[in-house]
VOPAGU-2260 file (C-alpha; in pm, 1 decimal, decimal comma):
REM VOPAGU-2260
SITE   aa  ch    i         X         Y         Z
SITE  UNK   A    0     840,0   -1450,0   -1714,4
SITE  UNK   A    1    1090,6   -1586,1   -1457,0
SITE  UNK   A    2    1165,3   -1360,3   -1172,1
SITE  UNK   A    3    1461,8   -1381,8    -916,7
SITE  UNK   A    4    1466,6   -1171,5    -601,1
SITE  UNK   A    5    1743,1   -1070,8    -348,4
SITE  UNK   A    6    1595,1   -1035,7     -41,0
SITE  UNK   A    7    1741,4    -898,7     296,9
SITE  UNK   A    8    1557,1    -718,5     635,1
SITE  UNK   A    9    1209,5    -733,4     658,1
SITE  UNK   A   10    1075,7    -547,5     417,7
SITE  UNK   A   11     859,9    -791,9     155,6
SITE  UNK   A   12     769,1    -934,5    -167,9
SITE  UNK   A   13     430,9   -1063,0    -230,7
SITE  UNK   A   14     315,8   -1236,4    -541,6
SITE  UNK   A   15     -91,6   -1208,7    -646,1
SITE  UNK   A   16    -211,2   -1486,3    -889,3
SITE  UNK   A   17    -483,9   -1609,0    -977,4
SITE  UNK   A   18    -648,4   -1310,4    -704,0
SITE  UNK   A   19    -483,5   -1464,7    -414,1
SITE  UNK   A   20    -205,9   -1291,2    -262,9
SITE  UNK   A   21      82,5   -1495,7    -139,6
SITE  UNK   A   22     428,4   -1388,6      62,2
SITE  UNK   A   23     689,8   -1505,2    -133,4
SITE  UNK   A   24     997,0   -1369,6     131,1
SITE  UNK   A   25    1048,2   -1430,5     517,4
SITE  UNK   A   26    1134,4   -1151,0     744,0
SITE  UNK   A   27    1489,1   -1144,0     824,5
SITE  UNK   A   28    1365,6   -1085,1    1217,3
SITE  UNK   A   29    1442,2   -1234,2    1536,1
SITE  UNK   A   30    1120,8   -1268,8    1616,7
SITE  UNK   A   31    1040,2   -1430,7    1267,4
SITE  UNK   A   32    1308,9   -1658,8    1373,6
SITE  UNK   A   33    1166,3   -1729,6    1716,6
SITE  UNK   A   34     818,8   -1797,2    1501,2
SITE  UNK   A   35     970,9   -1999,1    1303,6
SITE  UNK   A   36    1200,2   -2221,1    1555,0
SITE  UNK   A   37     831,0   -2244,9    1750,3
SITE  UNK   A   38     976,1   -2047,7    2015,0
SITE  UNK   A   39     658,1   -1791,7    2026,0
SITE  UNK   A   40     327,0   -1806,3    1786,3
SITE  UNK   A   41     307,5   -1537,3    1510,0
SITE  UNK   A   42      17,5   -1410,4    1738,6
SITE  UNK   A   43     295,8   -1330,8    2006,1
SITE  UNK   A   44     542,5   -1217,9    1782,4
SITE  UNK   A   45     313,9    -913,1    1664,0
SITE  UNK   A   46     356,4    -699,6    2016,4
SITE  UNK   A   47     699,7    -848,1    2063,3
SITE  UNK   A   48     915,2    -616,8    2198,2
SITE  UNK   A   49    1196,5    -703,6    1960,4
SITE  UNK   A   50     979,5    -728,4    1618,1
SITE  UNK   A   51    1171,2    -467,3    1425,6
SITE  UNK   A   52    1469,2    -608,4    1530,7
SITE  UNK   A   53    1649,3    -725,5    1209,5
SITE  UNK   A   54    1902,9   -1017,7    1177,6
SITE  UNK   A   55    2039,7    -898,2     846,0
SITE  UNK   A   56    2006,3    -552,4     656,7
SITE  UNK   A   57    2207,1    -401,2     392,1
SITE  UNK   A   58    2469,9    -132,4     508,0
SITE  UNK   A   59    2480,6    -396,8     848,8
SITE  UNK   A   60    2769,0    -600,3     755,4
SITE  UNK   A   61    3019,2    -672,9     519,5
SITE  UNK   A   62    2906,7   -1051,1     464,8
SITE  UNK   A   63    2522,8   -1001,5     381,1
SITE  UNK   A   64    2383,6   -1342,6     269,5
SITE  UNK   A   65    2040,9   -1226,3      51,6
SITE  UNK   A   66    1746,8   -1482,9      38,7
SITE  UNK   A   67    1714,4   -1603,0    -328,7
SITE  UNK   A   68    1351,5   -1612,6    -430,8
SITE  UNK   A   69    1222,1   -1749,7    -792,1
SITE  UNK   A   70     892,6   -1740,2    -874,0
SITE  UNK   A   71     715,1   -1757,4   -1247,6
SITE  UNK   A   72     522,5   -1461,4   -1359,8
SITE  UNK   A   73     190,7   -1526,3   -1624,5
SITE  UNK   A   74      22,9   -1227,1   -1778,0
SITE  UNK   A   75    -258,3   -1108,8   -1517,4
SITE  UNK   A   76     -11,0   -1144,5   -1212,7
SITE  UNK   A   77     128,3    -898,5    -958,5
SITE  UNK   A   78     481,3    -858,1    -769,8
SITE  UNK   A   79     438,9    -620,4    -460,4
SITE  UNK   A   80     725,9    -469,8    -271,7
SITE  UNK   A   81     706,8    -270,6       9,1
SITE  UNK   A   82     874,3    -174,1     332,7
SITE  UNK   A   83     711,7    -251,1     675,3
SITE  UNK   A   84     538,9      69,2     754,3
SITE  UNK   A   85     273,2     -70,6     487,2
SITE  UNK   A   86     275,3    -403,2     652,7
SITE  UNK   A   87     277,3    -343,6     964,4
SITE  UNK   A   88     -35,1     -81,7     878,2
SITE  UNK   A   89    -303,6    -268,8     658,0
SITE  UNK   A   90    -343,5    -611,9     687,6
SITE  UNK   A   91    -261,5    -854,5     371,2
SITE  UNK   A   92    -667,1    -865,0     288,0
SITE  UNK   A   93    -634,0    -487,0     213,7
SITE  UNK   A   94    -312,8    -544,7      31,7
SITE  UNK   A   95    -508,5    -848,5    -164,1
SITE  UNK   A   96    -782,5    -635,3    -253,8
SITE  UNK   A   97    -593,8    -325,9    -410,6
SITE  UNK   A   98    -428,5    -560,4    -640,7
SITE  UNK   A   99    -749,4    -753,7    -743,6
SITE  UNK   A  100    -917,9    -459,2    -798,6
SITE  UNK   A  101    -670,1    -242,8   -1005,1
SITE  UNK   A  102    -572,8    -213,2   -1312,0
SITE  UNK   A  103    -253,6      -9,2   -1322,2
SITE  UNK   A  104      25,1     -84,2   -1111,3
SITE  UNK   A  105      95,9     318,4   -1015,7
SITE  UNK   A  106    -245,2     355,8    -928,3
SITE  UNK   A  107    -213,9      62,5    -700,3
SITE  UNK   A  108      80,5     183,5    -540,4
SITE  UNK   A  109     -72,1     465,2    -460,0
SITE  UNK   A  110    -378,9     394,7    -344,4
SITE  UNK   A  111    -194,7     138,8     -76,5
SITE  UNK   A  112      44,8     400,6      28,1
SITE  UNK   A  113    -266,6     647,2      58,5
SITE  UNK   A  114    -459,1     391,3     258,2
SITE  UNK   A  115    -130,9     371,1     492,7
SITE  UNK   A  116     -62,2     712,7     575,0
SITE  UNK   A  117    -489,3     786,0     616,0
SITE  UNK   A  118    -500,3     524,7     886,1
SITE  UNK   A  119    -174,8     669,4    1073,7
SITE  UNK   A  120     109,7     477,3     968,1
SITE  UNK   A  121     405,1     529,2    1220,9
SITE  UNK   A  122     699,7     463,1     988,8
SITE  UNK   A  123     761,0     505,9     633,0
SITE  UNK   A  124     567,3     347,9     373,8
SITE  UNK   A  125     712,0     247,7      24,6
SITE  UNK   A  126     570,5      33,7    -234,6
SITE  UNK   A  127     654,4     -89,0    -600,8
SITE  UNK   A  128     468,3    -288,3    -770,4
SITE  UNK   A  129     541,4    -475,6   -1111,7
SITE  UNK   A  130     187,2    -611,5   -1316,5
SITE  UNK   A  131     250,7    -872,1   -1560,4
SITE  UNK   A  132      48,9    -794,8   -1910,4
């Protein structure tokens, strides 16, 4: 199944295949842009004061320019989306292992949001997730 994403901000889109778990979007950040013009090292750029700050969001501007993303979908593979407060809570090895060992995408979801909020997530946390059968 071919899928095409529209992607603006900084919330993200991972894609699990195969059981690893791969970011398929960049964070539309300044500080993702300072990481990735080798201004600061992604180590840096996680306490940066300015790491929420976005360069593009919808509702911003009138002249949005979305991130196109395609990526191939087999049976047995996951899409994750979800907003920051899950990111910037559980690590992508937790994320990775929810997915792996599921097998319903609600039940995922929820699990990862319930993992979130138990461990004292500071924004809000929102997650869909699509499972290719």
């Amino acid at each position: 199944m071919d899928v095409i994403i529209g992607h603006v901000g900084d919330s993200r889109v991972y894609h699990l295949h195969r059981g690893r778990l791969k970011l398929i979007t960049r964070d539309q950040t300044v500080v993702n842009r300072l990481v990735e013009l080798g201004h600061i090292t992604p180590l840096e750029a996680e306490h940066h004061p300015r790491r929420s700050e976005l360069s593009q969001a919808i509702g911003g501007r009138n002249d949005v320019l979305p991130e196109i993303v395609k990526t191939i979908l087999v049976p047995g593979d996951w899409l994750l989306v979800c907003s920051d407060g899950l990111t910037n809570q559980l690590p992508e090895e937790a994320l990775e292992a929810v997915l792996r060992e599921s097998h319903c995408a609600e039940k995922a979801a929820r699990r990862l949001v319930n993992l979130a909020v138990l461990d004292g997530a500071m924004d809000n946390v929102t997650v869909a997730i699509v499972r290719a059968t």
